[in-house]
C-alpha positions in Angstrom: 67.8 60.9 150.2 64.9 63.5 150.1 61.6 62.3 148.1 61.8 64.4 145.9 65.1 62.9 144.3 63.5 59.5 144.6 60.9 60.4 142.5 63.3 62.5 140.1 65.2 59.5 139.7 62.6 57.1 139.2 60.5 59.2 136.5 64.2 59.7 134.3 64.5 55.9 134.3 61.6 55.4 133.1 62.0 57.4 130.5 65.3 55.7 129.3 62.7 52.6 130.0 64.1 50.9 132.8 62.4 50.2 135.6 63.4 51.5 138.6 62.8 49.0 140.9 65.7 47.3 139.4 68.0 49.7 141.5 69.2 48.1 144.6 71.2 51.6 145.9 71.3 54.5 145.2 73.7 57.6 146.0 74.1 61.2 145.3 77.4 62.3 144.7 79.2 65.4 146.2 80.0 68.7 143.8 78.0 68.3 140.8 77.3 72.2 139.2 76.1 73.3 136.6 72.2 73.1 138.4 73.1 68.8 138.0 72.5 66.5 139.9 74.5 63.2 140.1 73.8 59.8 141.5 75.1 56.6 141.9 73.3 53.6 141.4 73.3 50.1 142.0 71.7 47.2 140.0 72.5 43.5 140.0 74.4 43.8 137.5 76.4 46.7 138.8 77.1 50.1 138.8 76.0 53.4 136.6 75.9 56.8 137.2 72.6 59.0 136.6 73.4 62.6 136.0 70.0 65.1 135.7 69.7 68.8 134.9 66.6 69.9 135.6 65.4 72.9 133.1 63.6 75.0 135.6 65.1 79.2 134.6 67.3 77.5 132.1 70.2 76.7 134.4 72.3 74.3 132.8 70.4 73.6 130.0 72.2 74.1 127.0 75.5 72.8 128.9 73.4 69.5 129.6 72.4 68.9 126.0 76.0 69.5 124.8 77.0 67.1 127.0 74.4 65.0 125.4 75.5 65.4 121.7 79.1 65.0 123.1 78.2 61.9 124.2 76.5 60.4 121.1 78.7 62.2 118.4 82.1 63.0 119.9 82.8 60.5 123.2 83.6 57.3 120.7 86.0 58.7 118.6 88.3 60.7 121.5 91.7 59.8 122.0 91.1 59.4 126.0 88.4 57.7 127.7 85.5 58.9 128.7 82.4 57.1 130.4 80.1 55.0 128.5 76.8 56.5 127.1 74.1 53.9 128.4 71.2 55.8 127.8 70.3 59.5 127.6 67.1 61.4 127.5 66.1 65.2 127.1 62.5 66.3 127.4 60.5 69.7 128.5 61.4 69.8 132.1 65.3 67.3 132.5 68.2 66.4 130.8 69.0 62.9 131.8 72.5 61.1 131.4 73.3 57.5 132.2 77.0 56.9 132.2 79.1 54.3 133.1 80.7 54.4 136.7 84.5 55.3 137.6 85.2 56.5 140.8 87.4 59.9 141.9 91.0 59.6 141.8 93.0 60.5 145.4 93.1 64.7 146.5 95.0 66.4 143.9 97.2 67.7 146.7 98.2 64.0 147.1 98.5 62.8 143.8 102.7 62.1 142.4 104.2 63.6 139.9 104.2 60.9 137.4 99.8 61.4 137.9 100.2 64.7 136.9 102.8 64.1 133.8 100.3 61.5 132.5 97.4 64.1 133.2 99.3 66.3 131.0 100.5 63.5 128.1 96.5 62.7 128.2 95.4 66.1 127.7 97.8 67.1 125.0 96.5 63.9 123.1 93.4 64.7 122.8 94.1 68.7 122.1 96.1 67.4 119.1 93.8 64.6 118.2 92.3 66.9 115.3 88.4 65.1 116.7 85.4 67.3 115.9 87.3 70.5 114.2 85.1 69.2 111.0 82.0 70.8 113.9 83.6 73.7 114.6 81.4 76.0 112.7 78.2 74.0 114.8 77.8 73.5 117.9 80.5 73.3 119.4 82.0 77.1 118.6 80.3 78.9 120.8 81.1 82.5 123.1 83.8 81.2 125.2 83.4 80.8 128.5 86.1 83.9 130.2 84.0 86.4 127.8 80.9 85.4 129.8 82.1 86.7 132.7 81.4 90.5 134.3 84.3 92.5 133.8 83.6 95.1 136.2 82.3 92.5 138.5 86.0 91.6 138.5 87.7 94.9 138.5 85.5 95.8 141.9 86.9 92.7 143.7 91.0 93.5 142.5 90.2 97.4 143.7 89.0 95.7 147.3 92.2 94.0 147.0 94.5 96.6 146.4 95.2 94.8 143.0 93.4 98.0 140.8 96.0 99.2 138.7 97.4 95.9 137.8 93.8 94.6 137.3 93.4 97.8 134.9 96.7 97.4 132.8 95.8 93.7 132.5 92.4 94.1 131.5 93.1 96.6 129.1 95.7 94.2 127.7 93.5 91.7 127.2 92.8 91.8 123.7 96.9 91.2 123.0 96.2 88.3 126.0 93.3 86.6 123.7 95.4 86.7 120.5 98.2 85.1 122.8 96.1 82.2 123.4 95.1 81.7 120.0 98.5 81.5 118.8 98.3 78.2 118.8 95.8 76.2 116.6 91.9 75.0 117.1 91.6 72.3 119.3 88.6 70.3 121.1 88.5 71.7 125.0 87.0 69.8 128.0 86.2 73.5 129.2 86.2 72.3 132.7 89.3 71.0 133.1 89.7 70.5 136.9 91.0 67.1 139.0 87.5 66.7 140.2 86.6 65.7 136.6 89.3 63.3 136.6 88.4 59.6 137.6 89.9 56.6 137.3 88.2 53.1 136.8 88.9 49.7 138.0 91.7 48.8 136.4 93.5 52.8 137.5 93.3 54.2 134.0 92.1 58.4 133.9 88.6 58.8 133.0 87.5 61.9 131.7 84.0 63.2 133.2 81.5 65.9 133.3 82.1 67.7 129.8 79.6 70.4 129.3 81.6 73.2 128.9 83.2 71.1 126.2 84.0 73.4 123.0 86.6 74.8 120.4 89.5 77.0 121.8 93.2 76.4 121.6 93.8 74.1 124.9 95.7 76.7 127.3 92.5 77.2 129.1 92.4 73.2 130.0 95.9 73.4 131.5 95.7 77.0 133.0 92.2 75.6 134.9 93.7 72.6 136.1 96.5 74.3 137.6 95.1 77.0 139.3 92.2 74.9 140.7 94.9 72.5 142.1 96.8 75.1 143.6 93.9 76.4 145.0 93.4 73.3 146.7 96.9 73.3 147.9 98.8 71.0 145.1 102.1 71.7 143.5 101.3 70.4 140.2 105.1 70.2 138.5 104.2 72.9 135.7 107.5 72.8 133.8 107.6 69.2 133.4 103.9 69.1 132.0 103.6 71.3 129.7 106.9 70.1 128.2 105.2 66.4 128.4 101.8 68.4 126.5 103.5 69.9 124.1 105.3 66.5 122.5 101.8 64.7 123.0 99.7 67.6 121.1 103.1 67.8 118.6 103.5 71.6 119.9 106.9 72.8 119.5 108.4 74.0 123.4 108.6 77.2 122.7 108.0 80.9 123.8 105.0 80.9 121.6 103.5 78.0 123.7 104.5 79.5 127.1 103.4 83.1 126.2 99.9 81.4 125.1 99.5 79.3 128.8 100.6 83.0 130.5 98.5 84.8 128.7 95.5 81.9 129.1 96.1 82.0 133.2 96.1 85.7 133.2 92.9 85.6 131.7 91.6 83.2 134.2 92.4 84.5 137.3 91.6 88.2 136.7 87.9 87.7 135.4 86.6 84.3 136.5 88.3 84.2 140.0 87.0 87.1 141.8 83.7 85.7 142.2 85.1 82.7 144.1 87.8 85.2 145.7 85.5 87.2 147.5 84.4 83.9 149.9 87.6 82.2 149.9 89.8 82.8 152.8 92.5 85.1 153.2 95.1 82.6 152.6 93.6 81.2 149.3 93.1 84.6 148.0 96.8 85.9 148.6 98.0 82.2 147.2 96.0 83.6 143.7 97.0 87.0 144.3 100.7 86.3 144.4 100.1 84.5 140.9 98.8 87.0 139.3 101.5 89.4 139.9 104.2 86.7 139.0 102.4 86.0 135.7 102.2 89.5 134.8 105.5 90.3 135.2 106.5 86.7 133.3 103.9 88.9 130.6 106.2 91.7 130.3 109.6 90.1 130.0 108.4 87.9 127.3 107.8 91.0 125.2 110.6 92.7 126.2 113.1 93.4 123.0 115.4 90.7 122.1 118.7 92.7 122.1 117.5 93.4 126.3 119.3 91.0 128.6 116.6 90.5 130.3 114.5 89.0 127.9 113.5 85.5 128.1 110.6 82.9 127.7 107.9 83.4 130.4 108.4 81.6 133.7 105.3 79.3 134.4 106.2 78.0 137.6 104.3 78.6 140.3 107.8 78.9 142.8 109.4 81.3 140.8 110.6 84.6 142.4 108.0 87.3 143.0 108.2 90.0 140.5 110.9 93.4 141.1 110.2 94.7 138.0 107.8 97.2 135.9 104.9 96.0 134.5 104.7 97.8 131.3 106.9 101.0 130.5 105.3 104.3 132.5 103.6 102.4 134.9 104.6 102.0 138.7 106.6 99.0 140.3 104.6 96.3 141.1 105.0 94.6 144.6 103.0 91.2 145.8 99.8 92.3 147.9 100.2 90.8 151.3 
């Protein structure tokens, strides 16, 4: 470990006033963002977790003092767990954390499907828990996250792609896409919703981490995340069977409305905040996301098709289902998977 994080370390646990020659080990732990950093440490009497943003430009700063308030406000009251607040500190320079320890759960590309049905029975309790919606005029309704991201950023990776009229269509859609998604009612989102967030603790229970992103929004973008990052990572998350678990744990009916809304959530996703990971991701990955986008889009269209067409059914969510043969929207050319 580099001085520099020694010292870091040492100066934040003070603060908290403990002494940092208590710790006996100490660890940093792989993929931390948001300009975090996150160590494990050992004491005698065992194990925490530090987690420090430093404030130098800004990075991460306002995500690291939500994360604070989350902690001391919203963390007790939530229907899942979460780790323990030990002590927390934020000054001019870093936002410091001290959490309980869990540990990462397996790869998501190894995990069973009754992991990923209890993943979903998990989320769709806390999205239907009703916790902090009294807030949702504070802090916690902010600009969400996918309207942070550059548009044309996005539309210049799908036109090196060869995606650039379905990229168009869809982003000129995305107003109807947005109201899709908040078809169904306020809810409290992690906002980061991916399986590296997801621990476990000792005795194997899910243990919810890392919420800085956490917010208001309808709980579509949790799912739609979690998905596509596992996919991404070569899972097969059983789609079908958790969102039908989600919906009776948030007390959702099954419906079109609820499938149209995680369509119209994952469309949103992948065509403005993927490209900037697209563009460094192997070929491989990038047609794997590619493919989905044309399959949701055409799952888009049928579910608006008219009623009285034969056609017309409740979107298909599945990642497996068969590519698309169809239009995308009426006067616009057939659609056929980029290779």
């Amino acid at each position: 470990m580099m001085r520099d994080d020694d010292e870091l370390i040492a100066s934040c646990l003070r603060t908290m006033r403990l002494d940092p020659v208590r710790v006996r080990q100490r660890r940093r732990l792989p993929g931390a963002g948001s300009g975090s950093g996150v160590y494990l440490l050992r004491f005698d009497e065992g194990e925490v977790v530090l987690k420090i943003t430093r404030h130098r430009g800004g990075e991460g700063v306002p995500g690291a003092r939500r994360e604070v308030r989350f902690y001391r406000e919203l963390a007790p009251r939530l229907p899942v767990l979460a780790p323990r607040l030990l002590a927390s500190a934020d000054g001019d320079q870093v936002t410091c954390l001290l959490l309980s320890a869990a540990h990462p759960a397996s790869q998501a590309n190894g995990w069973t499907r009754r992991r990923w049905v209890e993943v979903a029975s998990e989320l769709g309790t806390l999205h239907g828990s009703g916790v902090a919606l009294a807030e949702a005029s504070g802090w916690l309704r902010r600009i969400r996250p996918l309207e942070q991201h550059d548009a044309a950023g996005a539309m210049a990776y799908w036109r090196k792609a060869g995606c650039a009229d379905l990229a168009e269509q869809l982003l000129a859609a995305s107003p109807a896409l947005a109201t899709a998604v908040a078809a169904l009612p306020d809810c409290l989102v992690h906002g980061d919703c991916h399986t590296g967030n997801l621990l476990v603790d000792a005795a194997g229970e899910l243990v919810w981490a890392d919420w800085q992103e956490v917010s208001i929004g309808h709980g579509p973008e949790d799912l739609a995340l979690l998905w596509q990052r596992a996919e991404f990572d070569g899972a097969r998350p059983p789609r079908s069977a958790m969102l039908a678990v989600y919906a009776r744990a948030r007390g959702l009916a099954s419906d079109v409305v609820l499938r149209r809304s995680m369509v119209a959530a994952e469309l949103l996703l992948l065509l403005l905040a993927w490209p900037q990971h697209l563009i460094v991701a192997d070929s491989g990955r990038c047609r794997l996301m590619i493919r989905r986008l044309y399959r949701l889009a055409a799952a888009w269209q049928r579910s608006h098709r008219s009623p009285a067409d034969n056609d017309a059914r409740p979107p298909d969510i599945d990642a497996d289902s068969p590519p698309p043969r169809d239009d995308w929207s009426a006067g616009h050319g057939t659609i056929t998977v980029q290779e």
